[in-house]
C-alpha positions as CSV (number, residue, x, y, z in Angstrom):
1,X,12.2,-2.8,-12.3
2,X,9.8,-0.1,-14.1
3,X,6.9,-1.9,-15.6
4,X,4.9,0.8,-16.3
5,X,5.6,4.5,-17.9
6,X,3.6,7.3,-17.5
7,X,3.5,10.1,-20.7
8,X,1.4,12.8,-21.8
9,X,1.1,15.1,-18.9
10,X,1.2,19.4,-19.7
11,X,-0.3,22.3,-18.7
12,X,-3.6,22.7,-20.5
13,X,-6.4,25.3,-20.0
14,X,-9.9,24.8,-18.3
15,X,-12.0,23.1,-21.5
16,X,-8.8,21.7,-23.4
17,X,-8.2,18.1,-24.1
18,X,-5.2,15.9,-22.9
19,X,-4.2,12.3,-23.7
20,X,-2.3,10.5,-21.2
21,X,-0.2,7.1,-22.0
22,X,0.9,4.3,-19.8
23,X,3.1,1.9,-21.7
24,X,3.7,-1.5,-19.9
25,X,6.8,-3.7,-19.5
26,X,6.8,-7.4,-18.9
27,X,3.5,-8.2,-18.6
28,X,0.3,-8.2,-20.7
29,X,-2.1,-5.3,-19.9
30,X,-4.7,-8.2,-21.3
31,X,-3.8,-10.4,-17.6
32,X,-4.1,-7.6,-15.4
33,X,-6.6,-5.1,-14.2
34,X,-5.4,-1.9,-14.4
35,X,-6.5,1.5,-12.9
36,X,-5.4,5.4,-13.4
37,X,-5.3,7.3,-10.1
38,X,-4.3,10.3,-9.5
39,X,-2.9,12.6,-6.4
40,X,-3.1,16.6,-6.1
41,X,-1.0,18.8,-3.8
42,X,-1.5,18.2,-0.6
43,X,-4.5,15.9,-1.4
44,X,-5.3,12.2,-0.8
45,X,-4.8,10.0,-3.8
46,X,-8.3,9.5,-5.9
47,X,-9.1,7.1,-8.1
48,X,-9.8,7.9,-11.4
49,X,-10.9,4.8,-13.8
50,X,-10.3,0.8,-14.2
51,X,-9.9,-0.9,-17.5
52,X,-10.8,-4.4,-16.8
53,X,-9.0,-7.3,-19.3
54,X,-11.9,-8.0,-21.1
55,X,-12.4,-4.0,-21.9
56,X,-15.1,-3.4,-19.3
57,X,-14.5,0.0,-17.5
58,X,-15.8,2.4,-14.8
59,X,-14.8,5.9,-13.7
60,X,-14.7,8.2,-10.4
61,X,-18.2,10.4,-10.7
62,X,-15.6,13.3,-11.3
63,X,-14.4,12.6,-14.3
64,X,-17.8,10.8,-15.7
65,X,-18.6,11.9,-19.2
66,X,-15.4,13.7,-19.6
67,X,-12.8,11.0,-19.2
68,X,-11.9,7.8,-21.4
69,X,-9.5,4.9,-20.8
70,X,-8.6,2.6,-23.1
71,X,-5.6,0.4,-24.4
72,X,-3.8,-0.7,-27.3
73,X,-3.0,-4.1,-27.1
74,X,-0.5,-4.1,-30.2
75,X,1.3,-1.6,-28.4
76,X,0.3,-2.9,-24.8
77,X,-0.1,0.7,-23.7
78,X,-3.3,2.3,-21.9
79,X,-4.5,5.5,-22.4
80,X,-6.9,8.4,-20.4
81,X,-8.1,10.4,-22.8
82,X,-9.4,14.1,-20.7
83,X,-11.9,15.7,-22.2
84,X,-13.4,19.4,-21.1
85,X,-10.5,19.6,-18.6
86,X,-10.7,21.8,-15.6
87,X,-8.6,23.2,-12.6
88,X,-9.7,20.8,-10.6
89,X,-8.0,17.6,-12.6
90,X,-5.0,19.4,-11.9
91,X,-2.4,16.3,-10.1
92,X,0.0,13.7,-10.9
93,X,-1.6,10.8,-12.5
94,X,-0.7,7.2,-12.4
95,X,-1.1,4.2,-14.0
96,X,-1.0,0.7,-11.9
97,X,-1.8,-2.8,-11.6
98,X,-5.5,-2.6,-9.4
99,X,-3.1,-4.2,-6.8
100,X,0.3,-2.8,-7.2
101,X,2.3,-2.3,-4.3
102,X,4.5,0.5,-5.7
103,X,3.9,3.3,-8.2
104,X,5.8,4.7,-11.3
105,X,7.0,8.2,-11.4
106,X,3.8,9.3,-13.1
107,X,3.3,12.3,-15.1
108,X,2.1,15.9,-14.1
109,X,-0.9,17.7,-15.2
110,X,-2.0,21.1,-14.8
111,X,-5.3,22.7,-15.5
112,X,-4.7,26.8,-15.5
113,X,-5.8,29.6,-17.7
């Protein structure tokens, strides 16, 4: 069973903005601590950020300044918000439980003038 959906991902040039979504399924994003990571080509995966259930979070010294996660809890969907995008950001991102054994499907994003 899916618990968690992925949205949001396009191609956007260097500098642009980007919102992605991650819309959960039987659970409350509130009970669990949840984390974006992403994975480019023929890369390792990276961690991006962690949204702790009392709102706390933290991000990857990449994305510091640029990136913002957050969540809706009416909607029980998280959010990365990518600001000043660049080439680099360029991978699949996910959205998981910190200690999820499986991954969704994810959604793509691509960073090219």
């Amino acid at each position: 069973q899916v618990q968690v959906e992925e949205a949001g991902g396009d191609l956007v040039q260097p500098g642009g903005s980007l919102r992605l979504s991650c819309a959960a399924s039987g659970f409350p994003l509130t009970d669990e601590i949840m984390v974006w990571v992403r994975q480019a080509p023929e890369k390792a995966r990276e961690w991006v950020a962690t949204l702790w259930p009392g709102g706390a979070t933290i991000y990857a010294n990449s994305v510091k300044g640029r990136f913002t996660v957050y969540r809706d809890d009416a909607k029980n969907t998280m959010y990365l918000q990518m600001n000043d995008v660049k080439p680099e950001d360029t991978a699949v991102y996910y959205c998981q439980k910190h200690d999820a054994t499986t991954w969704g499907q994810g959604t793509q994003v691509t960073v090219s003038s």
